[in-house]
C-alpha positions in Angstrom: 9.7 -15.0 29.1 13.2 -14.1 30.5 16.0 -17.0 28.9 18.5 -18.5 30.8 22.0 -16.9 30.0 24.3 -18.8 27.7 28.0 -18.6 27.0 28.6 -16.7 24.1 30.0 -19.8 21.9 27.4 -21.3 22.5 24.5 -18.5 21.7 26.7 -18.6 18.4 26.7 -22.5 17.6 23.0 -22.7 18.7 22.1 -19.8 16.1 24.1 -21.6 13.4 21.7 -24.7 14.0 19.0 -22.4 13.4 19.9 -21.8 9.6 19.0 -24.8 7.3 21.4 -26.1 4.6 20.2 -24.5 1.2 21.6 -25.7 -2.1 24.4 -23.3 -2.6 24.0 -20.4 -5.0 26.4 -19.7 -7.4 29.3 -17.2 -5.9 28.3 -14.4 -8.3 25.4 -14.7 -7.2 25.5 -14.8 -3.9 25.5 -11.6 -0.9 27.6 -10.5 1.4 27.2 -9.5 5.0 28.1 -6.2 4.2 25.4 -2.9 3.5 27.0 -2.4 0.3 26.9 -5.6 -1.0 22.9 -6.2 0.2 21.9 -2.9 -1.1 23.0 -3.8 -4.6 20.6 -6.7 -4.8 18.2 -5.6 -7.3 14.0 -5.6 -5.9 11.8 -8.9 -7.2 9.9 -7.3 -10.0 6.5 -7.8 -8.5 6.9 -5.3 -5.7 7.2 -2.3 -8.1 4.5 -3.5 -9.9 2.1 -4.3 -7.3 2.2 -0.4 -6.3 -1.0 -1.3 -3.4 -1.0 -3.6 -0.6 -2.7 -3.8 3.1 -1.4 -3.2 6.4 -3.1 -5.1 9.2 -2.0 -4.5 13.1 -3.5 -6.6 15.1 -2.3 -8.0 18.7 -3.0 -7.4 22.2 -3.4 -4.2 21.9 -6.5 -4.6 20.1 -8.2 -5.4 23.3 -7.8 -2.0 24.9 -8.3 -0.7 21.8 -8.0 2.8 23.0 -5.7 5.9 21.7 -3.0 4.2 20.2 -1.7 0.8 19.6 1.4 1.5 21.8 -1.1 1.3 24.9 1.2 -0.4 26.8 4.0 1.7 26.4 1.9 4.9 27.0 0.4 3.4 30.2 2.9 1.6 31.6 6.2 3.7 30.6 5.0 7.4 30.0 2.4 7.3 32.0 0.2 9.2 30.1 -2.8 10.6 32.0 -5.6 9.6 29.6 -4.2 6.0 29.5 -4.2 6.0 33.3 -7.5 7.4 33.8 -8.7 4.9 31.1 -7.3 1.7 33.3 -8.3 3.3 36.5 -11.8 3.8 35.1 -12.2 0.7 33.4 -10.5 -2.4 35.2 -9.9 -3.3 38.7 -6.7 -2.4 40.5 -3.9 -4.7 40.0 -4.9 -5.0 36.2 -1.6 -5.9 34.3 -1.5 -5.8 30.8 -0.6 -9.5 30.3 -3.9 -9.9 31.6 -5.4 -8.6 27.9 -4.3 -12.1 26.7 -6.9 -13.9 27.5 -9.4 -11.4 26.0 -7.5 -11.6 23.0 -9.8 -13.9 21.7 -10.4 -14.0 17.5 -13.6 -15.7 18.0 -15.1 -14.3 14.5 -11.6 -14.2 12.9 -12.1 -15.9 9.1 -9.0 -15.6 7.2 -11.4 -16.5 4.3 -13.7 -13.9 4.9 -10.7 -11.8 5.5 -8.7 -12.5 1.8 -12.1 -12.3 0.0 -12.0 -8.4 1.6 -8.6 -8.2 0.7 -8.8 -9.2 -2.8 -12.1 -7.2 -3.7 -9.3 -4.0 -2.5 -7.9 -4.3 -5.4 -4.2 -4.8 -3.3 -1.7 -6.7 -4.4 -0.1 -7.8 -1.5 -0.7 -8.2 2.4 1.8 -7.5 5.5 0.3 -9.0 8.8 1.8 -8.1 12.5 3.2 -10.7 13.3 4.6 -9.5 16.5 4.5 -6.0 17.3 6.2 -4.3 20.5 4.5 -5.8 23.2 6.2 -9.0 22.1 3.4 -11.0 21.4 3.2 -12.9 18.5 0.4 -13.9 16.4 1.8 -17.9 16.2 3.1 -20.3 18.3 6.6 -19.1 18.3 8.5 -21.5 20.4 10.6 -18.6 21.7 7.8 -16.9 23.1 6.3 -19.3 25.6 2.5 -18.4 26.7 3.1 -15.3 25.2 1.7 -15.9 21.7 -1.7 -16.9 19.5 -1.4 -20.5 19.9 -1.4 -20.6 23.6 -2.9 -17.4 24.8 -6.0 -16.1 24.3 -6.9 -17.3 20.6 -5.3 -20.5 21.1 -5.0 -20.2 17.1 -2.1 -20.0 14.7 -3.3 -16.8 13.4 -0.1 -16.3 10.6 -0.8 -19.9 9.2 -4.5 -19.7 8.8 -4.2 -16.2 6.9 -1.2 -17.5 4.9 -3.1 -20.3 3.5 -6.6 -18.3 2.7 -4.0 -15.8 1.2 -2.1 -18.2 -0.7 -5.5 -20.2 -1.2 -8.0 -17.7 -2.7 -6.6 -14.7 -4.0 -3.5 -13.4 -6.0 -1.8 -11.5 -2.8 1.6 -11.8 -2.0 1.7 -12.5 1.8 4.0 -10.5 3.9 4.6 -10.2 7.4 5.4 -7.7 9.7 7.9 -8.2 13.0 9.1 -6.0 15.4 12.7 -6.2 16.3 12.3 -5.2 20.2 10.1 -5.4 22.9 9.5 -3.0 24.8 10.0 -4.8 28.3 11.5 -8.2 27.6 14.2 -8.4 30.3 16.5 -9.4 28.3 16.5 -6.5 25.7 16.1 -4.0 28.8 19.3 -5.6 30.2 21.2 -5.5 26.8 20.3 -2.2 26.8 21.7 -1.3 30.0 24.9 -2.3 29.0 24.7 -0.1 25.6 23.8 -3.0 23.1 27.3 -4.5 24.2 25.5 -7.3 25.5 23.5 -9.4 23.0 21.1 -11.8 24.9 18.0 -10.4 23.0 18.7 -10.9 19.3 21.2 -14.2 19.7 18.3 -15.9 22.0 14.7 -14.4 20.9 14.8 -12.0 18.6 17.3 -13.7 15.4 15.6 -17.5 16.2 12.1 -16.1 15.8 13.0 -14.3 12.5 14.8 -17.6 11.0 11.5 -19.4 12.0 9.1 -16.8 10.9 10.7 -17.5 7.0 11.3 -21.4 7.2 7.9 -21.8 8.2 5.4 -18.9 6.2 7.7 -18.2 3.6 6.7 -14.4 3.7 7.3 -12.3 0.2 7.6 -9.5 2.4 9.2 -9.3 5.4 8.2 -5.9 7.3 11.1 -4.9 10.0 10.3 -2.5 12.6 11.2 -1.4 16.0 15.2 -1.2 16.4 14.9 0.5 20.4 17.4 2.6 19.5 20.3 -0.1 19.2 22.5 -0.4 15.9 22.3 -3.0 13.0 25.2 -5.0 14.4 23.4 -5.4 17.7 21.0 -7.4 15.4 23.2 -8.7 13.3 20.8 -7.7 10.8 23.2 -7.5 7.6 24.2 -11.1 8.8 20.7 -12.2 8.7 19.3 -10.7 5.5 22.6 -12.0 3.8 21.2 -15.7 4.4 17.4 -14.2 3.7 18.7 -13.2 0.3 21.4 -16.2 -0.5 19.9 -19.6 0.8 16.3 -18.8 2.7 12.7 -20.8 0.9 12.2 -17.3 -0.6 15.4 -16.0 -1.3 14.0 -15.1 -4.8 11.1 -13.4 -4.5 11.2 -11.8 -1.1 11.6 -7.8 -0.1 12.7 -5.9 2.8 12.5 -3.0 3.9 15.1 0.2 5.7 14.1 -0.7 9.3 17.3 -2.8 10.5 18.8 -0.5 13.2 19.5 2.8 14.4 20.7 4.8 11.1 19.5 2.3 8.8 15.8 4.0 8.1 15.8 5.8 4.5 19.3 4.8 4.0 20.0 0.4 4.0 17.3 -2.0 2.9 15.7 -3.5 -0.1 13.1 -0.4 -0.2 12.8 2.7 2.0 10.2 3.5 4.6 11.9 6.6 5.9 9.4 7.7 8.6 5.3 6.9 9.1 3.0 8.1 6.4 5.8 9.2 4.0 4.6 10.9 1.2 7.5 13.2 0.1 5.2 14.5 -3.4 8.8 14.0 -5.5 10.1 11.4 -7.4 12.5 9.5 -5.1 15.7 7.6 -6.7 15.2 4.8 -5.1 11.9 2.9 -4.6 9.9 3.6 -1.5 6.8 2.2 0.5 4.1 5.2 1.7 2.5 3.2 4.7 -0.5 4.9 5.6 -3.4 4.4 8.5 -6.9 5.2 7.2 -7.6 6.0 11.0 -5.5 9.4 11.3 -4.2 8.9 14.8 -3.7 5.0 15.5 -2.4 1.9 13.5 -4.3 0.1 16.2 -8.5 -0.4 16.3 -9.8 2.2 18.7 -12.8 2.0 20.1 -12.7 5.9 21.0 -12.4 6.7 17.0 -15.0 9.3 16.0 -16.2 9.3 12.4 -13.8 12.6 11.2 -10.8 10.5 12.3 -11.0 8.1 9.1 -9.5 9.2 6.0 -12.6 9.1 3.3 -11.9 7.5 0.0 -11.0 10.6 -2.1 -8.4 11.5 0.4 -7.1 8.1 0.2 -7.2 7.9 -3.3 -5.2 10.9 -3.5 -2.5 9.2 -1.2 -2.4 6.6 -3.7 -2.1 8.3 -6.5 0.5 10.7 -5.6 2.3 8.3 -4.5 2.3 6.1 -7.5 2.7 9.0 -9.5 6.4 9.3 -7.4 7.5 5.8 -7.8 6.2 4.3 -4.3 3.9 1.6 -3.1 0.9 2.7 -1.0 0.3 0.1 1.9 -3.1 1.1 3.6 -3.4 0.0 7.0 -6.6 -1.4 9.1 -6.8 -2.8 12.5 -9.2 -5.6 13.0 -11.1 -6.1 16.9 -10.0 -8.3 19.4 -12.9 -10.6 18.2 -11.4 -10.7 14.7 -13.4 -8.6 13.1 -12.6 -5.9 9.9 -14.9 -3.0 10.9 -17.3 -1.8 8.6 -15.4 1.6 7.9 -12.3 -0.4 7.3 -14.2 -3.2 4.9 -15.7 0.1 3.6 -12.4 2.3 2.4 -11.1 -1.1 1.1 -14.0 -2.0 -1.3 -14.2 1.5 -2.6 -10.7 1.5 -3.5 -11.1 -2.0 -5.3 -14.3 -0.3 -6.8 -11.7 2.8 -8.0 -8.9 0.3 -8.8 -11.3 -1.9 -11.6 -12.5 1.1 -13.3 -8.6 3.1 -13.2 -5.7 0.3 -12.5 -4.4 0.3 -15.5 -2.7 3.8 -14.8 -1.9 2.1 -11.3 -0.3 -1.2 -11.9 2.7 -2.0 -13.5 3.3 1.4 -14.2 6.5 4.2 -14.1 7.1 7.7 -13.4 6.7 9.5 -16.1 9.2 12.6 -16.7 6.5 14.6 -14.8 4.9 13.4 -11.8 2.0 16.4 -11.8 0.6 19.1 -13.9 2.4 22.2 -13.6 -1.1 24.3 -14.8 -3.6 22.4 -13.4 -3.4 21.2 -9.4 -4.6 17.7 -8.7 -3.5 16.2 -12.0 -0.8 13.7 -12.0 0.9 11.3 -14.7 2.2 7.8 -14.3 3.3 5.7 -17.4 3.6 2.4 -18.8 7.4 3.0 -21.3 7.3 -0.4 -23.3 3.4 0.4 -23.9 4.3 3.9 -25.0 1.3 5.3 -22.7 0.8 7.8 -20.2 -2.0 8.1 -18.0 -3.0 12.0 -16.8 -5.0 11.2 -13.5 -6.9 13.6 -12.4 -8.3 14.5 -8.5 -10.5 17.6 -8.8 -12.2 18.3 -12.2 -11.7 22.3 -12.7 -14.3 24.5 -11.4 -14.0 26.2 -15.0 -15.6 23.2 -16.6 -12.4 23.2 -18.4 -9.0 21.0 -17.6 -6.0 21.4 -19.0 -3.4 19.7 -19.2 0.3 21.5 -19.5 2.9 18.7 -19.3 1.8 16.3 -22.4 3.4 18.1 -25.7 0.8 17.5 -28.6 2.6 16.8 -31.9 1.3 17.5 -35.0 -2.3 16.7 -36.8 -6.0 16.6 -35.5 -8.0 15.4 -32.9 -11.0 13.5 -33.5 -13.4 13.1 -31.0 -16.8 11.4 -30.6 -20.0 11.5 -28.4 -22.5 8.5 -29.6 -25.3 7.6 -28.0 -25.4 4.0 -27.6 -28.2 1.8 -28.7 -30.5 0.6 -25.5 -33.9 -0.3 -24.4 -36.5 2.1 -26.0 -38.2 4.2 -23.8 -35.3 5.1 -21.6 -33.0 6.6 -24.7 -33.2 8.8 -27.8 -31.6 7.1 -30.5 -28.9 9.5 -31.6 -25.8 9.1 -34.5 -22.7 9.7 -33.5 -21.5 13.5 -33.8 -17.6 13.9 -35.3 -15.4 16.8 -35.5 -11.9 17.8 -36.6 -9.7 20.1 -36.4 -6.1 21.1 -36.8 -4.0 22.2 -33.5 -4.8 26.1 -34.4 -6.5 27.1 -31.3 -10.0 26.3 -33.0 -12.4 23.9 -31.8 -15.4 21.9 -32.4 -18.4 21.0 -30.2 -20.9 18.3 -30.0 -24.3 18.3 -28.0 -25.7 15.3 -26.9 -29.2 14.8 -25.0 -31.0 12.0 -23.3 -32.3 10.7 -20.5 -30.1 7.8 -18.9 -28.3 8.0 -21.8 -25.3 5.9 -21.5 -22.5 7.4 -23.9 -18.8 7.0 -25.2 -16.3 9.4 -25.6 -13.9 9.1 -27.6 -10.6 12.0 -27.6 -8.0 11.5 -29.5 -4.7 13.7 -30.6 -3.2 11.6 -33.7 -0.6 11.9 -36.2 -1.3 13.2 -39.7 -0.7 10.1 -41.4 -2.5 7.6 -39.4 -5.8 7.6 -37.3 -5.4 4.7 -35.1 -8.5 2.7 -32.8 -8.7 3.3 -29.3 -10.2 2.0 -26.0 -12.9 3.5 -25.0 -15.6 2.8 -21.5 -19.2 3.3 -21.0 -20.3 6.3 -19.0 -23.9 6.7 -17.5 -25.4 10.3 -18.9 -26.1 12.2 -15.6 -29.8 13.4 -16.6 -28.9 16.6 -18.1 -27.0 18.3 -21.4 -23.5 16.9 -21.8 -21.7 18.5 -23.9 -17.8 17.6 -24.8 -15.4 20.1 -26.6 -11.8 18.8 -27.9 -8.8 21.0 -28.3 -5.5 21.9 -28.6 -4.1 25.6 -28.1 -1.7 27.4 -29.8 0.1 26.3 -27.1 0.4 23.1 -27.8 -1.8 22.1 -24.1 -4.5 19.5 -24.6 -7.2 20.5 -23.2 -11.2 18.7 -22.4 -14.4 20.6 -21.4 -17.4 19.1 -20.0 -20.6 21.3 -18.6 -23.4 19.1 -16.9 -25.9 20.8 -15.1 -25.2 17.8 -12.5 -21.6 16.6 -13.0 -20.0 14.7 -10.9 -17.6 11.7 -10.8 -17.8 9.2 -7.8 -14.3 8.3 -8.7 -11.5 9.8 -10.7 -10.7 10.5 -14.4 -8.0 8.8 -16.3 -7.1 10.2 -19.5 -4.2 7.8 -21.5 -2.0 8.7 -24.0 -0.2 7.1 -26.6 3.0 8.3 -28.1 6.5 8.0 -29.0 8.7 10.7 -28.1 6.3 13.0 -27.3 1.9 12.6 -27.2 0.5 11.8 -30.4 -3.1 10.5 -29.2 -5.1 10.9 -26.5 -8.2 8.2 -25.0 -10.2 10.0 -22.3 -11.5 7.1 -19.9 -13.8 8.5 -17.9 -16.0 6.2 -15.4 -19.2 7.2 -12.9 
């Protein structure tokens, strides 16, 4: 693995090979090597409105697959008693963990199977390992001999047969993760020795790998990580994402993130990161990335995971939607086996959150914060919206033990609300045939209720605040009656809150409520979606 040394001229001329002639750029367009110039390049549109993509970490340390993906790190370095005992219990004396290679097989990996799982999520976009800390990386990196997919263990290009079934079969933008160091290359740990004044690693591994990572998968994301503790200019990463931004195949469409040295995390990069599982619950100024394991305590696949270490799908949802509602993405990480396999928890908490997604993504994608990110009366409830639509989307997480839920922050404006309960016409026998029940009211504090009964009655409702002058259609969705008395009131206070009530002996929503409301300065109607 270890590089012979090089003169410094030429560790310089040989990196300049690395970088392809582009067309140039006109100079106004075109980015300096310099923090302040790269953070002024404005984010590709697609990343804000993607808001929900998929993590995957997958390596070496997926063979192990015990306590943490930095297995190596804790066994080898800290010396962690319950990663010792595991080795000493496990596998024969001697055991290195280059020896995991081989093991590192893939044999059911399917990057088919794989982006049809991806794309029933409901995500947007994809970020792959593409070399984590251990140094290995998931293609045939030429500056990783015998220490990579190709030819260990797999013997696959992993990155280019998921870019292609990305690219292939679904909508995803594909994205890759690499980490900058490695743990126990010698020629980082001697660089390191010397206080990053040395710069073997980056001129002769790390920058090379990075420049072919791009040229050759075109990533849309590009997922830094790992800095070791040594400054940007060690890296030379301002010198690199300059040319990532100015002349590389994706120089357009690409985005980065804050993780390009020590001091660079929440503070340099096309968006911020700023620590693990971020989710600050406040609008941020400048657009951030909550990546977040659905295995609490490893990024990794354990084999040791227990079923209350997953996150279920109504806390994850809740993840999500709180950090939509603050102007993040949410990037949702699994970690496939060794074998190249998506668990069945993992393919489990990403097809319930493409089952929420289709019946609620329209308050998801594409959308803003609104000037209120929650409720300030009721907990659980919180707004994103979509400006040039004039809508606002009220999402809410619990529905109120009252039976009641109000809503604080939209300001009704003005003249009635219409709202209607019809029973739809179905097969006979398994419905009553009812006509639709209408009420109105002025915002007084007053209210109007309508009954409806069945049995598997599949109903609409229909809520709406709306101006005096003009009663305008809405979208409405199908909801399965729950084999009981539904009844639905409509009103607005005297102080001016909008509030719906719904008692059902058996209530209960599998996934979440989205109310949407139209309006120009302030709320003016109101369509209640709600969805079994």
């Amino acid at each position: 693995m270890r590089a012979p040394a090089l003169p410094g001229l030429a560790l310089a001329l040989a990196l300049l090979l690395l970088q392809p002639p582009r067309p140039a750029r006109s100079a106004a367009a075109r980015f300096d090597p310099t923090w302040e110039s790269l953070d002024a390049r404005q984010l590709p549109a697609w990343f804000d409105q993607a808001k929900f993509g998929i993590f995957v970490h997958w390596g070496v340390f997926s063979v192990p697959s015990f306590g943490s993906e930095w297995f190596w790190w804790y066994w080898q370095k800290e010396k962690r008693q319950k990663y010792v005992n595991f080795m000493k219990d496990n596998y024969p004396s001697g055991f290195k963990y280059e020896d995991f290679g081989p093991l590192f097989t893939a044999t059911f990996f399917n990057a088919n199977q794989w982006a049809d799982i991806f794309q029933a999520s409901g995500a947007k976009y994809i970020v792959l390992t593409s070399k984590h800390h251990e140094g290995f990386t998931l293609w045939g990196s030429e500056y990783s001999w015998n220490w990579n997919a190709v030819d260990e263990g797999p013997k696959r290009d992993i990155v280019k047969e998921l870019e292609v079934a990305i690219r292939n079969r679904t909508d995803l933008h594909f994205g890759l993760y690499y980490s900058l160091f490695e743990w126990f290359h010698p020629l980082f740990l001697e660089d390191e020795s010397s206080s990053f004044h040395k710069r073997q690693f980056p001129v002769s591994k790390m920058l090379p790998e990075l420049y072919e990572l791009v040229n050759k998968y075109r990533p849309e994301v590009l997922w830094s990580d790992g800095d070791g503790g040594a400054p940007d200019h060690y890296w030379n990463s301002t010198g690199f994402l300059a040319w990532l931004y100015n002349d590389s195949p994706v120089r357009d469409t690409v985005v980065t993130n804050d993780r390009w040295g020590k001091g660079s995390i929440c503070t340099h990069g096309g968006y911020y990161t700023c620590a693990d599982r971020y989710n600050p619950g406040h609008l941020l100024p400048h657009k951030w990335e909550n990546c977040m394991t659905i295995d609490k305590f490893s990024w990794g696949y354990r084999r040791d995971a227990g079923i209350g270490d997953y996150l279920t799908i109504e806390e994850l949802v809740k993840q999500l939607v709180e950090t939509v509602s603050c102007g993040g993405n949410f990037l949702m990480n699994i970690g496939p086996t060794l074998d190249g396999i998506i668990s069945t928890i993992f393919e489990e908490r990403l097809r319930q959150m493409g089952t929420w997604l289709k019946v609620n993504g329209e308050a998801i994608y594409e959308t803003q914060p609104w000037r209120s990110q929650n409720d300030t009366i009721t907990p659980d409830v919180w707004y994103t919206s979509k400006p040039k639509e004039k809508l606002v989307y009220a999402i809410f997480l619990k529905w109120p033990t009252s039976g009641k839920l109000f809503l604080g922050q939209p300001k009704a404006t003005g003249g009635a609300t219409e709202y209607e309960c019809p029973a739809l016409m179905s097969e006979k026998d398994d419905t009553e045939d009812y006509r639709p029940q209408r009420g109105k009211h002025a915002c007084e504090g007053q209210a109007n209720d309508t009954t409806v009964k069945g049995r598997n009655t599949p109903c609409i409702l229909r809520a709406r605040h709306v101006p005096k002058s003009k009663l305008s259609e809405t979208n409405y969705t199908k909801m399965p009656s729950l084999h009981s008395d539904f009844r639905v009131s409509s009103h607005c206070t005297l102080l001016q809150q909008f509030a719906i009530e719904v008692y059902c002996k058996q209530f209960f929503f599998t996934y979440k409520t989205i109310f949407k409301f139209a309006y120009d300065s302030e709320i003016k109607s109101v369509d209640s979606k709600l969805s079994h």
